[in-house]
C-alpha positions as CSV (number, residue, x, y, z in Angstrom):
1,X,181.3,-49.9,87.0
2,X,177.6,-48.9,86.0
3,X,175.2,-48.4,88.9
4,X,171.5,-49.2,88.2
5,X,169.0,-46.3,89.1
6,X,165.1,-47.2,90.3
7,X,162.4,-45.2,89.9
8,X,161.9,-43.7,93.7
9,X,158.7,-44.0,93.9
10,X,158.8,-47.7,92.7
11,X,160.4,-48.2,96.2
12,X,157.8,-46.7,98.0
13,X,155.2,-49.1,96.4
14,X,157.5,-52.2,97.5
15,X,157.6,-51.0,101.3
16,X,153.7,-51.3,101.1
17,X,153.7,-54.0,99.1
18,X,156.0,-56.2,101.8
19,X,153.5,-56.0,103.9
20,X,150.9,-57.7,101.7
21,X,153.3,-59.8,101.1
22,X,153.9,-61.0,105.0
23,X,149.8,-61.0,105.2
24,X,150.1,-63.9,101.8
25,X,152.8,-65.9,104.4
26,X,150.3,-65.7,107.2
27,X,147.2,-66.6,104.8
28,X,149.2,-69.1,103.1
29,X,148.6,-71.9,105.7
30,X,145.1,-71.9,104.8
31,X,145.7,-72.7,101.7
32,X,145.4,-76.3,100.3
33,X,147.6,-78.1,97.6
34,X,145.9,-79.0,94.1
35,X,149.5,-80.1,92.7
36,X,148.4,-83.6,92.8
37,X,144.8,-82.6,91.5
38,X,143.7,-83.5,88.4
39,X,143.0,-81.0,85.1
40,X,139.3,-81.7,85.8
41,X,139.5,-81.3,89.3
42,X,141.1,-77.6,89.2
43,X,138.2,-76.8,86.3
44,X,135.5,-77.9,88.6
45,X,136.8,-75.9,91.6
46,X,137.5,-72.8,89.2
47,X,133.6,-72.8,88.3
48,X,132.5,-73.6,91.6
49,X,134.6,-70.8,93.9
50,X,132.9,-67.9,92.1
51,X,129.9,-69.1,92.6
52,X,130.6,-69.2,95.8
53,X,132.2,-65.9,96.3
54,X,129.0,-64.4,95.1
55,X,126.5,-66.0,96.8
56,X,128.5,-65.0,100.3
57,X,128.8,-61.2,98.8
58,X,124.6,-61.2,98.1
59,X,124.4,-62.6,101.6
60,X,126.6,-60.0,103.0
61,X,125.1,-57.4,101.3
62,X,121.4,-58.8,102.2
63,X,122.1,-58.9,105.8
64,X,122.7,-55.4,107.2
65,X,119.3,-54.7,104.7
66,X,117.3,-57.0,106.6
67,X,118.5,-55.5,109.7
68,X,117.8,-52.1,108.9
69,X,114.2,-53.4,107.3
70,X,113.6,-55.1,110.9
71,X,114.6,-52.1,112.8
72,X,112.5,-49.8,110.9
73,X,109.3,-52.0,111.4
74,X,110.2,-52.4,114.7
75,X,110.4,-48.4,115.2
76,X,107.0,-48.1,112.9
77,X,105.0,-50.1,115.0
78,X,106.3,-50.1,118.5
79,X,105.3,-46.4,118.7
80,X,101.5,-47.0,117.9
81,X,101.2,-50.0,119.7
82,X,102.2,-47.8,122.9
83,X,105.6,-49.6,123.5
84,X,107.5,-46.2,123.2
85,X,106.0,-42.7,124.0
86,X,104.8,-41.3,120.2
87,X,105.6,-37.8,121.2
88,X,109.2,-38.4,121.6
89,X,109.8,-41.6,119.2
90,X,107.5,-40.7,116.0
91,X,107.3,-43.5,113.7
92,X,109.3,-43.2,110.6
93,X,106.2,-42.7,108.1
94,X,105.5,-39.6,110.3
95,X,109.4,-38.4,110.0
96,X,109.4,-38.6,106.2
97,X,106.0,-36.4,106.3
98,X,108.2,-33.8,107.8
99,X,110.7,-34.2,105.7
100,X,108.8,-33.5,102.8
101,X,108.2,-30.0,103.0
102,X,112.1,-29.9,103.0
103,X,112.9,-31.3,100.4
104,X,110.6,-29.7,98.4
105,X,111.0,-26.4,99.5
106,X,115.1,-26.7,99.0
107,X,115.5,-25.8,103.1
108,X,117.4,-29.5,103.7
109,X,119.8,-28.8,101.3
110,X,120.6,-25.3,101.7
111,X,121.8,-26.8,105.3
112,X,123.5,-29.7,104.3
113,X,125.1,-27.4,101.8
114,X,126.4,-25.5,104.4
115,X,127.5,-28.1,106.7
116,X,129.1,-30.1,103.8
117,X,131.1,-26.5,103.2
118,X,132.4,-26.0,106.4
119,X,133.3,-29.7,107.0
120,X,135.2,-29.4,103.3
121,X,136.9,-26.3,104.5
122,X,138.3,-27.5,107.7
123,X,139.1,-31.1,106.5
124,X,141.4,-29.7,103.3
125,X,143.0,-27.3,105.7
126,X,143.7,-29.8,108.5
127,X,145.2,-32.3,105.8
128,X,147.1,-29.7,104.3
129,X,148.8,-29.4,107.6
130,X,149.1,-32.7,109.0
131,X,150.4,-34.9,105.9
132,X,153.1,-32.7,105.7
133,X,154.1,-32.1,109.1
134,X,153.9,-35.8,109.8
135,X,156.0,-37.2,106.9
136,X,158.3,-34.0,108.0
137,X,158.4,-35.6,112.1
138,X,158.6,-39.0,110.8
139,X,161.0,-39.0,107.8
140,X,162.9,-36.1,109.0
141,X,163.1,-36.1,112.6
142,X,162.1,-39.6,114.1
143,X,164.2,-39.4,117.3
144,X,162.1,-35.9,118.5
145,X,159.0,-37.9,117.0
146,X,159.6,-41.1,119.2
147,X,159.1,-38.4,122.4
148,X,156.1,-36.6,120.9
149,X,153.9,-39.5,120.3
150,X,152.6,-39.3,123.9
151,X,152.1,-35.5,123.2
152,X,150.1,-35.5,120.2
153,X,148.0,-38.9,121.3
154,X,147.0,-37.1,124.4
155,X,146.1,-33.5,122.6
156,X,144.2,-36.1,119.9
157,X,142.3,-37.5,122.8
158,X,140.6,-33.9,123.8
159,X,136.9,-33.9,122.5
160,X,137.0,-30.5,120.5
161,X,133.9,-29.5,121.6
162,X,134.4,-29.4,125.3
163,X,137.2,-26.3,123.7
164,X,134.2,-24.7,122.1
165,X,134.2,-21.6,124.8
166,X,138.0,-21.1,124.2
167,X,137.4,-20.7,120.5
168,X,134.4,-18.7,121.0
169,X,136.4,-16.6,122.9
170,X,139.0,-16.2,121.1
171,X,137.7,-16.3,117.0
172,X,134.0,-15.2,118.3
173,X,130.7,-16.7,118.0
174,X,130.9,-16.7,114.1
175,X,132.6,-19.1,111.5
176,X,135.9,-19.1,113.0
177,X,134.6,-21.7,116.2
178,X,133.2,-23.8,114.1
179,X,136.3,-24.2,111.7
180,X,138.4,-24.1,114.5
181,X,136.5,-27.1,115.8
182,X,136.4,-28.9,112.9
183,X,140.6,-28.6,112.3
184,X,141.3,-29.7,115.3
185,X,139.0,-32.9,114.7
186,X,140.6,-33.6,111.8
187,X,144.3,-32.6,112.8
188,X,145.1,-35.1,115.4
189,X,144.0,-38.3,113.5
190,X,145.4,-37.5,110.5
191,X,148.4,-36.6,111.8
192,X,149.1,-39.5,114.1
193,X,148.2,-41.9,111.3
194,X,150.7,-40.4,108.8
195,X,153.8,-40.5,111.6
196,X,152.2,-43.9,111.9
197,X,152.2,-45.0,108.4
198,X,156.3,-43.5,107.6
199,X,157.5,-45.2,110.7
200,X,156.4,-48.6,109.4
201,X,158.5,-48.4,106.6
202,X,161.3,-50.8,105.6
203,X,164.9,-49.0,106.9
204,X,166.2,-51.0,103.9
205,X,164.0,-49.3,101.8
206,X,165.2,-45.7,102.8
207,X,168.6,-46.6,102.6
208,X,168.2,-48.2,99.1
209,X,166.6,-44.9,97.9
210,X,169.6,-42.7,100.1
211,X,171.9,-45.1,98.0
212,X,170.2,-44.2,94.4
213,X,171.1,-40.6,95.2
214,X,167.8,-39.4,96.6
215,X,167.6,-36.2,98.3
216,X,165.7,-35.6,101.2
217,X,162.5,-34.0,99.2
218,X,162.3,-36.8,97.2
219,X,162.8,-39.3,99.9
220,X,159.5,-37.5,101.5
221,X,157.1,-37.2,98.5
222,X,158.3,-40.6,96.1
223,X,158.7,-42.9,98.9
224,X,157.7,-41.9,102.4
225,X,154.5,-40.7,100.9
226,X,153.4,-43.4,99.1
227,X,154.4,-45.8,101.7
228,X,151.9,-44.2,104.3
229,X,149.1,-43.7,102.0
230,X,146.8,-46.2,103.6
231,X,147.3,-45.3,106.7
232,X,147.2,-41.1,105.9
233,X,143.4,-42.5,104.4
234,X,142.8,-44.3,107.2
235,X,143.4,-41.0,109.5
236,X,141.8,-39.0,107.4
237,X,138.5,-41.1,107.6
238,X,138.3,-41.2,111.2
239,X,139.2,-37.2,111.2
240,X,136.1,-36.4,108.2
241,X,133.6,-38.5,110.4
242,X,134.1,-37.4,113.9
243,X,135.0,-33.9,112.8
244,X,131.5,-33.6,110.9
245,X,129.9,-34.8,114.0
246,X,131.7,-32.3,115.7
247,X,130.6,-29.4,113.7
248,X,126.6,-30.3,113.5
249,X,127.0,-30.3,117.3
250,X,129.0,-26.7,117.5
251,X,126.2,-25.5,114.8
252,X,123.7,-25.6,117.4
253,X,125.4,-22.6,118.8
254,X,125.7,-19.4,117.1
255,X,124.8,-21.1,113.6
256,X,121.8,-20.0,111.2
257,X,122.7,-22.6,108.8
258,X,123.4,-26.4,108.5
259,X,122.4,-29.5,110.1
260,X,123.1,-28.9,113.5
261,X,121.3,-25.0,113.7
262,X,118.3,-27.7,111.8
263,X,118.3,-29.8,115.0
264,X,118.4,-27.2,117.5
265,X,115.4,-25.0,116.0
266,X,113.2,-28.4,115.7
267,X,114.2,-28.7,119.7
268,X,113.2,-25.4,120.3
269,X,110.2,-25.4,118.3
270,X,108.9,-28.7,119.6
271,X,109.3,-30.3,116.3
272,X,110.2,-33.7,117.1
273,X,110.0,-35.5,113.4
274,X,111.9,-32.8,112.2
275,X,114.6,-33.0,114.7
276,X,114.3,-36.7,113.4
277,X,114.7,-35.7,109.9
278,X,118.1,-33.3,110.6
279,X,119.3,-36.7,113.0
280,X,119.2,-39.0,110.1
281,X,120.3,-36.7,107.6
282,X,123.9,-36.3,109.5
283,X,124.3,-40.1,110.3
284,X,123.4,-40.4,106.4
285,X,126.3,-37.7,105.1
286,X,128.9,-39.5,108.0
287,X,128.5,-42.6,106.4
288,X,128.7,-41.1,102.4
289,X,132.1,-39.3,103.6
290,X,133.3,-41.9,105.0
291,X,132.3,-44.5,101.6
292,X,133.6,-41.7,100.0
293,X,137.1,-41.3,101.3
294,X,137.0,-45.5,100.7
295,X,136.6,-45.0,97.1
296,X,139.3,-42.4,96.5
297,X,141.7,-44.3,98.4
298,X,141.5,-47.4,96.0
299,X,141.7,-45.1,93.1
300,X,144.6,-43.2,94.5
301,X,146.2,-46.6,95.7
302,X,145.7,-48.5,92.3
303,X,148.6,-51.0,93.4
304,X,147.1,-51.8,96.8
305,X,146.5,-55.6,96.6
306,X,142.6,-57.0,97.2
307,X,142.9,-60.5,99.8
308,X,139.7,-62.5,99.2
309,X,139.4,-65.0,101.8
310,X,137.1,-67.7,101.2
């Protein structure tokens, strides 16, 4: 008697792929006959739906410009008209003046440089732990894991800032507190999302792979792994925005680079627009990481299935 062998990590792509296909079920009572519909019928609504689909994907993409457009105005005039104090709310035209000598000079992006360095740094490092230690927990050990959920959500929960003194105190005013706080903004979200993501696998699935002869390596990297991707991408996002955050605000202390050391010397030197310039600059980057991590995820996870709802 032959047995059949599967590609292992084949069987990690159908545990994520079950789920997409109970979100079809739940979708599928939306969905309306055309077995009865005639040849013509099923042309005219195949020419007609992507018209649709595009015209509701300019609007969506037309709307947050608008708002932004509004807002802007809004923040341009509202300032000269006396509706805000000027000092403290310069109008935009006024915050791109500043920003000017900046650019031009090569000052901006010798901090984001910086920042973008250090948030690099402590975001590889905090993956590198987490992903395996979670898949590790939750593959390995998910009994211990079921009574450490509590523990890691509430250490996740801790702002890593307000633990700026201990790191100071312990790693000194220099680079270490800042990396410090930027791995343990990253750590916690990552990790809880990958214990997360390997939990929600299919038993069946495991034991399908245990009965194909899988050891417990390849269990972990050619079916756990896969299995958890969106989710791992999903903590990682979160952990690469806030931790970013976290380090522009800890570079206002004992920095003499980045966005955050930018900030702090416009505050002490009175220079409002420029604090304005460093402000938008750091929402900017958050959003580009974030768009960023979104793109590598759907070319890592080329089988992850698009829904379109109309």
């Amino acid at each position: 008697m032959t047995m059949t062998t599967a590609d292992p990590q084949s069987l990690g792509t159908q545990a994520f792929n079950q789920q997409a296909q109970a979100q079809a079920l739940e979708l599928s009572s939306d969905v309306v006959p055309v077995a009865w519909a005639s040849p013509e019928e099923v042309s005219e609504v195949k020419r007609v739906l992507p018209l649709q689909a595009g015209r509701a994907s300019n609007q969506s993409r037309l709307a947050p410009t608008l708002v932004i457009a509004a807002a802007l105005g809004l923040w341009e005039v509202a300032p000269r008209l006396g509706w805000m104090d000027k000092q403290f709310f310069p109008p935009p035209s006024e915050v791109i003046r500043a920003a000017i000598p900046l650019i031009v000079s090569g000052e901006l992006f010798m901090h984001i440089a910086a920042s973008l360095a250090r948030t690099l740094t402590g975001f590889v490092v905090a993956a590198a732990v987490a992903i395996p230690l979670g898949l590790l927990l939750a593959g390995r050990f998910p009994r211990l894991t079921h009574y450490l959920r509590g523990f890691i959500s509430l250490l996740g929960q801790i702002n890593a800032f307000s633990l700026f003194p201990l790191f100071v105190l312990f790693f000194g005013i220099g680079e270490l507190a800042k990396f410090g706080i930027l791995f343990w903004s990253c750590l916690w979200p990552v990790l809880a999302c990958t214990i997360t993501g390997v939990s929600k696998v299919d038993p069946i699935i495991i034991k399908g792979a245990r009965a194909l002869g899988c050891n417990q390596v390849t269990l972990l990297r050619d079916v756990l792994l896969p299995a958890a991707l969106p989710a791992i991408f999903s903590g990682a996002r979160v952990g690469a925005t806030v931790g970013f955050l976290m380090l522009a605000a800890a570079e206002m202390i004992g920095a003499q680079t980045g966005l955050g050391w930018l900030i702090h010397n416009a505050s002490m030197n009175y220079f409002i627009p420029r604090l304005y310039v460093a402000a938008v600059t750091i929402a900017t980057l958050g959003i580009a990481i974030e768009t960023g991590l979104l793109r590598l995820e759907k070319r890592v996870i080329r089988w992850r299935p698009e829904t379109v709802v109309g």
